[in-house]
N, C-alpha and C positions, 0 to 999 in steps of 0.2 A: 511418447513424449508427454512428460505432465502438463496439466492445465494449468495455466499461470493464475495468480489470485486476481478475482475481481476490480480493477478499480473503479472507483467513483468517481462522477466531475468533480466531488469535490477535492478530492487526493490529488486529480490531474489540475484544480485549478490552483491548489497549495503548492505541490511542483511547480508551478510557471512562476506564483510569488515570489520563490524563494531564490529560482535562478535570479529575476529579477532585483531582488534586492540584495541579495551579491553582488553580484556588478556594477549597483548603483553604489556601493558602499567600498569599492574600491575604485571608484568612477569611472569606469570604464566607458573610452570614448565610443566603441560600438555597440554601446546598451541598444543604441534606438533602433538598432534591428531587429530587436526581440520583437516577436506579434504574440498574441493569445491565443494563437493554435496552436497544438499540440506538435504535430509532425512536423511545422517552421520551426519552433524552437528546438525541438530532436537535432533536425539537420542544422542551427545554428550551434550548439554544442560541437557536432561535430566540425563543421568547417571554423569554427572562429581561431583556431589555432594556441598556443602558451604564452605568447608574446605578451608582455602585463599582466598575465594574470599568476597567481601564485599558485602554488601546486594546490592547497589546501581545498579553494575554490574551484578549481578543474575536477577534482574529485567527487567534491560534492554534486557538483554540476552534472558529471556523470550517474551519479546515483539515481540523482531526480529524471534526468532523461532516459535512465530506465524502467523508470513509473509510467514516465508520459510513452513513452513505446510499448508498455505493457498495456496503457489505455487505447495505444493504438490499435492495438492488435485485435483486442473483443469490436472494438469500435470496426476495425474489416471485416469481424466475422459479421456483426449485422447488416453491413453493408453488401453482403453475398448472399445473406438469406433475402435480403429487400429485391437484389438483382434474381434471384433466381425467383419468388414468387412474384414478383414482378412478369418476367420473361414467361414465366407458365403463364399467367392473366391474360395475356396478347397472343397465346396460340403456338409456342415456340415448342418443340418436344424435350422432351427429357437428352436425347443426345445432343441438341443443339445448344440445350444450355451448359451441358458437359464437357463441349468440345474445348472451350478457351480452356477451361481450368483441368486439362490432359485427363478427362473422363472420357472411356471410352465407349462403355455401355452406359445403356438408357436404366440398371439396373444399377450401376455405379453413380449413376446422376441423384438418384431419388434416394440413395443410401446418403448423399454427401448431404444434401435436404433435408433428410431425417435426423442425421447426427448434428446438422444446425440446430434444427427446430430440440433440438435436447439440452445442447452446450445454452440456449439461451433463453428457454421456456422460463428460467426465474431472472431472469435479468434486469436489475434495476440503477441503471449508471446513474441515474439523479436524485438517487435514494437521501433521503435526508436524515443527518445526524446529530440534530440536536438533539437534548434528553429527551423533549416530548416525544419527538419524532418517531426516537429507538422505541421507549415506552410503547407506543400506539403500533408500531410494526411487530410486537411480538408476536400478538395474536394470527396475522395474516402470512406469515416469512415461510418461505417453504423450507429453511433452513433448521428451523426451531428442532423440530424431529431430534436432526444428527445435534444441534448444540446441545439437545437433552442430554441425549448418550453419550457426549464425551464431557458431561459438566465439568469433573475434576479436571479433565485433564487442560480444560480451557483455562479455570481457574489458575493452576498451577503455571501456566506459560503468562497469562496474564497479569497476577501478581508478580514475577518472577520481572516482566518486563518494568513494572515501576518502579520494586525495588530497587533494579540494575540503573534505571534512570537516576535515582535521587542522590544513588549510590556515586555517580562518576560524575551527574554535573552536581553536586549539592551546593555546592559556593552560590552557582548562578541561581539555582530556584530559591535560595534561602529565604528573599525578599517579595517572593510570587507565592511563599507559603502559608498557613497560617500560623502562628507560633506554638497552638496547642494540636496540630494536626501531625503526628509522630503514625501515620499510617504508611506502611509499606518503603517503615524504613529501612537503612543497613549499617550495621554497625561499624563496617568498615567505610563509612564514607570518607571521612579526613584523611585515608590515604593514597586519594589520585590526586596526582600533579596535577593544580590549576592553573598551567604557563599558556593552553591553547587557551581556554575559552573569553582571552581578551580580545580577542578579536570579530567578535559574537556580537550582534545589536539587542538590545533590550526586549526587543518588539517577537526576535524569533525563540528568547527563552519563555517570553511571556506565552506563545504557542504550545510549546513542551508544557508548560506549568498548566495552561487551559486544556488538552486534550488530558494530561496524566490527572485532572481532576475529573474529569468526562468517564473515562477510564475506573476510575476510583469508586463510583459513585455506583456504576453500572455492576462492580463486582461486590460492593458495602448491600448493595440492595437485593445483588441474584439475580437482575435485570437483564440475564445475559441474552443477545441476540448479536444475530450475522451483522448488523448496526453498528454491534459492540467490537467484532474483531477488524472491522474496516475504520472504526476512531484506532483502534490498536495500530491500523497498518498507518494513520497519520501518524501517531507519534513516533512510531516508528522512523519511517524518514525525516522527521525534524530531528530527532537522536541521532539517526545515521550521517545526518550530515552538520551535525556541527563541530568546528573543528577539534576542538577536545578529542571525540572520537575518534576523526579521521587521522588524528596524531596515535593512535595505540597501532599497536604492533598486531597488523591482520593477520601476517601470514600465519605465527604460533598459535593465533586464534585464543589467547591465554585469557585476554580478559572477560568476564564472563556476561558485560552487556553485549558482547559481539555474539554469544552464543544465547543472550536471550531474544535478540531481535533474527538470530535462524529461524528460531522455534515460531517465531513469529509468521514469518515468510511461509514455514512449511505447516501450521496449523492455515492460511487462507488458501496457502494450495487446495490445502483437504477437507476444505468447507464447499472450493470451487467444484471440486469432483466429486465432493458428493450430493451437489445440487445435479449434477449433469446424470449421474450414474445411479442414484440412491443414496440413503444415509449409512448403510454398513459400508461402501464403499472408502468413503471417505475416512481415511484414519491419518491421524499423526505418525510421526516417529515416535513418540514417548508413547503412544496406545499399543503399536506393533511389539514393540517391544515387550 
C-alpha cells in the first residue's frame, strides 16, 4: 500500500475552512455542528446527509474530508508510536504491546516500532509555509536530497499545475492578478465555460490567487523544497474543489487541470516515501517513466 502524502495543520486547517464556509454560504441550518477537529468533521461529512445541500458542495466536501482523513491517518500513526514507546517506558514487553494491534511475536512488535520510528523520523505536521519559513527549511529538510534529484521533474508538474489553474479559472483570478504578470499562462484560457464559478466567494479565489503566487515565486527563484510541494498540495484542493472544476467531466478525465492536480497527488506520494525509505526510492510516474 502506498504512503499517503504528508499533510500539514495547515492543509488540514484549510479543509475545515472551506467545508465551513460552504455551508455558511449556502446557509446551511446544521453548520453549527461543525467543531475544529478533524475526525468530527470527517464523520459530520459523512452523516449530515443531501438534504439542502447541492451536489456541487457535497463533492467538494468530500474532497476535503479526504485531506482531513489523510491527516488523520499520519496523525494515528503517531499516536501508536507515542503508545507503544510509552508502553515500553512503564515495563510492558514487546508481546504485550503487540497483542492489541494482532502482533504476534515480540519480533513482530519491534518490527512495527521500527517501521514507525521510519514512516515519521521527518515528520513535521506544523511545518510552516510562508516564504520565509520555506526559505529557512531548505537548508535543514531531510527531503532536499530527493527534490535535488528530481528538479525537473518537480518543476515540470509544478508549472504545469499553475498553468492548468489560470488556464480554467482565468475570469475569477483576472482581478487577484497583476496586469503585467503573464507567468505560467495559457493560451487557451478563454475557452472554458465560466457558468460554475458564480457560485464561488471572492475570499476562496483570493486563496487560489495567494497560494498560486507562493507557488510562483518559489519556482521564479529555484527556491524549491518539501514546503514548496505541500503549498502545491493547498492549491491544489482549493482548485479541486471549486465548483467550475467539480463541473468537468471526471470520468473521461479529458481536461487536463484534472491530470495536473494527479501529478500532484502522485509527486507528494513520492516525496512521502521517499522520506520514509530514502531518496532513490521515491519516484514519480513521469521519472519511472
Amino acid at each position: 500500500m502506498a504512503t499517503p502524502p504528508r499533510i500539514t495543520d495547515a492543509e488540514r486547517d484549510a479543509a475545515i475552512a472551506r467545508i465551513v464556509a460552504r455551508h455558511a454560504q449556502i446557509d446551511d441550518p446544521r453548520r453549527g455542528q461543525l467543531s475544529d477537529d478533524a475526525r468530527e468533521v470527517v464523520s459530520w461529512v459523512l452523516g449530515r446527509g443531501p438534504v439542502g445541500v447541492p451536489r456541487w458542495v457535497q463533492a467538494a466536501d468530500h474532497h476535503d474530508a479526504l485531506i482531513l482523513h489523510t491527516w488523520c491517518w499520519w496523525d494515528d500513526r503517531r499516536r501508536e508510536r507515542r503508545l507503544l514507546r510509552q508502553g515500553r517506558s512503564l515495563g510492558l514487553t514487546a508481546a504485550e504491546l503487540g497483542a492489541p494491534l494482532g502482533i504476534g511475536t515480540r519480533q513482530g512488535a519491534q518490527d512495527r516500532m521500527d517501521r514507525l520510528d521510519a514512516l515519521l523520523a521527518h515528520d513535521r505536521p506544523d511545518e510552516q509555509l510562508t516564504r520565509a519559513a520555506r526559505r529557512a527549511g531548505r537548508d535543514r529538510d531531510q527531503g532536499q536530497v530527493w527534490i535535488a534529484e528530481h528538479q525537473e521533474q518537480i518543476r515540470a508538474v509544478l508549472g504545469d499545475l499553475l498553468v492548468q489553474t489560470r488556464r480554467v479559472l482565468a475570469h475569477e483570478l483576472a482581478e487577484h492578478q497583476a496586469p503585467d504578470d503573464d507567468r505560467y499562462e495559457d493560451d487557451d484560457a478563454d475557452q472554458v465555460d465560466g457558468g460554475a464559478g458564480e457560485q464561488w466567494e471572492d475570499s476562496e479565489v483570493a486563496d487560489i490567487a495567494d497560494w498560486s503566487a507562493e507557488l510562483a515565486a518559489d519556482l521564479d527563484t529555484g527556491e524549491l523544497s518539501a514546503a514548496s510541494v505541500a503549498v502545491a498540495g493547498l492549491l491544489t484542493a482549493e482548485v479541486r474543489t471549486h465548483p467550475r472544476v467539480l463541473a468537468l467531466d471526471r470520468e473521461s478525465h479529458a481536461d487536463p487541470v484534472l491530470a495536473a492536480m494527479r501529478r500532484v497527488d502522485e509527486l507528494r506520494s513520492a516525496l512521502s516515501a521517499a522520506l520514509v525509505t530514502g531518496p532513490s526510492a521515491g519516484r514519480t510516474r513521469s521519472s519511472a517513466r
